[in-house]
C-alpha positions as CSV (number, residue, x, y, z in Angstrom):
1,X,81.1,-194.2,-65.4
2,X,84.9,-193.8,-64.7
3,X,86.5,-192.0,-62.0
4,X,87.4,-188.3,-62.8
5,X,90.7,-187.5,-62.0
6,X,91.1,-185.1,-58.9
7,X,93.7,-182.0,-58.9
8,X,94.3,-183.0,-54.8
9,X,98.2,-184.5,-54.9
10,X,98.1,-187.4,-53.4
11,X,100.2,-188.8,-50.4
12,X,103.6,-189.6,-51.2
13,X,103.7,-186.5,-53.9
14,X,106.6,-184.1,-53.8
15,X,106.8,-180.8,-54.7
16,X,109.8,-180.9,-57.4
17,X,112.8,-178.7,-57.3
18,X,112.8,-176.1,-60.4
19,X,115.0,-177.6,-63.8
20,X,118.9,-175.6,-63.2
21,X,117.9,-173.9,-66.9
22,X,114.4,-172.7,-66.0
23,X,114.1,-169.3,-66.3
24,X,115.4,-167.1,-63.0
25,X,113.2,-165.7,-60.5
26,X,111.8,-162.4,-61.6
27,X,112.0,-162.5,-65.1
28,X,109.1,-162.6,-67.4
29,X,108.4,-165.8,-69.2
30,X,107.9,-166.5,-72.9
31,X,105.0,-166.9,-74.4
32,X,105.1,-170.1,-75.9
33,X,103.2,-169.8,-78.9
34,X,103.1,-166.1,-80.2
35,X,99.3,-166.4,-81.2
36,X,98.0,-168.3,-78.2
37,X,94.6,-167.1,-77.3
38,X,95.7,-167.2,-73.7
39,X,99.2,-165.9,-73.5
40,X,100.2,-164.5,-77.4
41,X,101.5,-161.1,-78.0
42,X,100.2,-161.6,-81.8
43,X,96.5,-162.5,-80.8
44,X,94.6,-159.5,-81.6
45,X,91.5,-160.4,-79.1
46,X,93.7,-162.6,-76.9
47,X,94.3,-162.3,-73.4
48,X,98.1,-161.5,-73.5
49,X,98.9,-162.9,-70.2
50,X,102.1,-162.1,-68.5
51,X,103.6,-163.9,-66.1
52,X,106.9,-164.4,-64.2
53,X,108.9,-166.4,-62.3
54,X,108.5,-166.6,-58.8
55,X,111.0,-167.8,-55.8
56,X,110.5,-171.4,-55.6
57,X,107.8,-173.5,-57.8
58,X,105.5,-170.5,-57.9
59,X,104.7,-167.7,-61.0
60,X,102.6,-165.0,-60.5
61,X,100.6,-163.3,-63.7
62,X,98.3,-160.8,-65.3
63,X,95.6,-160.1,-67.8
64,X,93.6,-157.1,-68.1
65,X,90.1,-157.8,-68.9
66,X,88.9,-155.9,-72.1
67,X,85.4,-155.6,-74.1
68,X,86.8,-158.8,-75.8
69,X,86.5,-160.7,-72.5
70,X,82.4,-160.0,-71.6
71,X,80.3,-162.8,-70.8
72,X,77.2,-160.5,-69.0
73,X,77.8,-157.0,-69.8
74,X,80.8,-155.4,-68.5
75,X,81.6,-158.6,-66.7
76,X,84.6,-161.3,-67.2
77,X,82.7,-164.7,-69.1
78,X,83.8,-167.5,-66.6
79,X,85.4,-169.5,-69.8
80,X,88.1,-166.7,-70.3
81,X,88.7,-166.7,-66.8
82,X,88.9,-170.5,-66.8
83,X,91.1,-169.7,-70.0
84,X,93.2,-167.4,-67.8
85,X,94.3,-169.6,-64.6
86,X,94.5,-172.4,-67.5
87,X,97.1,-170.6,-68.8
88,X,98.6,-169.5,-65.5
89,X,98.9,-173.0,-64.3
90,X,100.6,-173.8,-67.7
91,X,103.2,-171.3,-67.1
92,X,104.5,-173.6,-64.2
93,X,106.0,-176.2,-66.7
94,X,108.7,-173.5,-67.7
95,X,110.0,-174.3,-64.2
96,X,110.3,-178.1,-64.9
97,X,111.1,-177.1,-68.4
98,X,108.5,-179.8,-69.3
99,X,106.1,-180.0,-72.0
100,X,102.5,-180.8,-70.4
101,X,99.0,-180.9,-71.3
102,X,96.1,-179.8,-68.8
103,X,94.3,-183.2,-67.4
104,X,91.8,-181.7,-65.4
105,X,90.9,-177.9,-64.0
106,X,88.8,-176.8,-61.7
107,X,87.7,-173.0,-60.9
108,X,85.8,-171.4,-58.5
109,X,84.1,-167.8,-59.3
110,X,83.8,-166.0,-55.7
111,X,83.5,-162.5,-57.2
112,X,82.7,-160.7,-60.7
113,X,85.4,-159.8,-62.9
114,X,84.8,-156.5,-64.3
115,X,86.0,-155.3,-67.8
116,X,89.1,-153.0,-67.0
117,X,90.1,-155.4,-64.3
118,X,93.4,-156.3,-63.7
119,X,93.6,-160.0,-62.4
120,X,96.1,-160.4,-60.6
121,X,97.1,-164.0,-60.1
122,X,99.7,-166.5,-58.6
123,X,100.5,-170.2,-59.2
124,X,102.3,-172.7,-57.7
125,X,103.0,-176.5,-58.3
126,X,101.3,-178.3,-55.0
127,X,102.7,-181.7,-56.1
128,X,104.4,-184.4,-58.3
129,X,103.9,-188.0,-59.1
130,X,105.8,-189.5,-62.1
131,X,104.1,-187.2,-65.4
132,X,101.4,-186.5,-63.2
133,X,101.8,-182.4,-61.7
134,X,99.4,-180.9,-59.3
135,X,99.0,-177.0,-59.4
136,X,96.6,-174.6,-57.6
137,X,96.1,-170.6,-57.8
138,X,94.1,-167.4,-57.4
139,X,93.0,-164.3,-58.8
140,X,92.9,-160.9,-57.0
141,X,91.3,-157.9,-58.0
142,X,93.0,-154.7,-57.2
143,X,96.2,-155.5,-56.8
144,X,98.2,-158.7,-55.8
145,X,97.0,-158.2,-52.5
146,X,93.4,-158.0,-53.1
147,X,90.5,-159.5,-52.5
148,X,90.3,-163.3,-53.9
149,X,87.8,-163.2,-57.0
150,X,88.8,-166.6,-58.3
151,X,90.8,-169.8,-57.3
152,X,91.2,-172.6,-59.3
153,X,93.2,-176.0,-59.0
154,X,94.8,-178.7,-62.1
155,X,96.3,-181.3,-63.4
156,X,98.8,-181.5,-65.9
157,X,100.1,-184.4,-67.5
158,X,104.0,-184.3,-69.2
159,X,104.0,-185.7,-72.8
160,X,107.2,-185.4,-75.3
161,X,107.2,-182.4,-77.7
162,X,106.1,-184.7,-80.6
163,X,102.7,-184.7,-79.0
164,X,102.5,-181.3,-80.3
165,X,104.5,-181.4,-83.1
166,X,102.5,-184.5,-84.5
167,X,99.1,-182.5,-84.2
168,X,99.9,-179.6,-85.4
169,X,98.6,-179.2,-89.3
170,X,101.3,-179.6,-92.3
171,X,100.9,-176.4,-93.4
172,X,101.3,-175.0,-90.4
173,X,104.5,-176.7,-89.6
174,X,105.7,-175.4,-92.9
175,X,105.1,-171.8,-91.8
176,X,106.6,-172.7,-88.6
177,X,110.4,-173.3,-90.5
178,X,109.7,-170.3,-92.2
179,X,109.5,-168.3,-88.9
180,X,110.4,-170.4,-85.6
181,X,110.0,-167.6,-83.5
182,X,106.3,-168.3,-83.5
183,X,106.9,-171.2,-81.7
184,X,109.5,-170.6,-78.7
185,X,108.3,-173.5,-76.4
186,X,110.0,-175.7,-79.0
187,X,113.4,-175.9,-77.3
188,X,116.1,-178.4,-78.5
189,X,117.6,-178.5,-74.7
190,X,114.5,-180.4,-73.1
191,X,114.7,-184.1,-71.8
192,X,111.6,-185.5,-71.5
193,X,111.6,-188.8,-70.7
194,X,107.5,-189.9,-69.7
C-alpha cells in the first residue's frame, strides 16, 4: 500500500505572498465555473457559495443549507459539507491566481448542520512547497463567530489550465466559445509554470 499524502505542510514550507493581480481584500470572488455544484450561480440545486477575499492568504465564505442539502432529515449530508470546505479551500488559488486540483481533504464533523443554516466558514493557505499548497479551515454556525461545527484540512496540487481544458468534453468546449462567460476561471493573464 502507498503512503497517502498528508494535508500537514511540512518543514521548510512557506506561506506564499498573494499574486499583485489577485482579487483585493473584501471583494467577492468569481465563481469560476457558472454551473459548479459547489460555487455556480446557474446550478439550480447547487450550493452557491460565496466567498471573499480576506487580508492576507485567507477567504472567508458562505452557503446556506437548503432541503437540497439533507443527508438525515433536516440535517447537512457530510458529502455536501465536504463539498462545501472543498470548494472553500479552492477559492484560495484566486490568491495565487493558480489553477489547482484538490490532492487530498480531510473534514471533521464536530456538530450537525441543520437545513436553514448558514455556514459560516474561513480559509487560509498554511503552506507551500513547489505545486504542492497546504490549506486548512472551519465552519461556524450562527455567525462567523460561532461555535465550530466543522474543520477540515487539503492539499492542492497546481497544474496548467490545459489540464482542464483537455478534459473537458468537445461539445462542451464548443458551447464554451459560444458563451465564455461560463467559464471565468479561464484567464489569459495566468503564468503557470509547474
Amino acid at each position: 500500500m502507498s503512503r497517502v499524502a498528508s494535508t500537514t505542510p511540512p518543514d521548510g514550507s512557506i506561506i506564499p505572498d498573494r499574486h499583485p493581480l489577485s482579487p483585493e481584500t473584501g471583494t467577492q470572488i468569481p465563481s469560476h465555473f457558472a454551473h459548479c455544484f459547489g460555487c455556480g450561480e446557474l446550478h439550480p440545486t447547487g450550493l452557491h457559495l460565496i466567498a471573499h477575499v480576506g487580508k492576507a492568504a485567507d477567504i472567508t465564505a458562505e452557503f446556506t443549507v437548503t432541503e437540497n442539502h439533507q443527508g438525515a432529515p433536516g440535517l447537512a449530508h457530510g458529502g455536501l459539507l465536504s463539498l462545501a470546505f472543498d470548494e472553500a479551500l479552492g477559492k484560495l488559488m484566486w490568491l495565487l491566481r493558480a489553477p489547482a486540483v484538490t490532492a487530498r481533504l480531510e473534514t471533521d464533523f464536530l456538530k450537525p448542520v441543520p437545513i436553514g443554516t448558514v455556514l459560516h466558514i474561513s480559509a487560509q493557505i498554511t503552506g507551500q512547497v513547489n505545486r504542492k499548497v497546504y490549506s486548512e479551515a472551519v465552519g461556524r454556525l450562527n455567525g462567523p463567530d460561532g461555535e465550530i461545527a466543522v474543520r477540515a484540512a487539503a492539499l492542492f496540487v497546481i497544474v496548467p489550465m490545459k489540464h482542464f481544458l483537455e478534459n473537458a468534453p468537445a461539445d462542451y468546449m464548443e458551447a464554451l466559445k459560444k458563451n465564455p462567460h461560463l467559464l471565468t476561471f479561464v484567464d489569459p493573464e495566468f503564468n503557470i509554470n509547474p
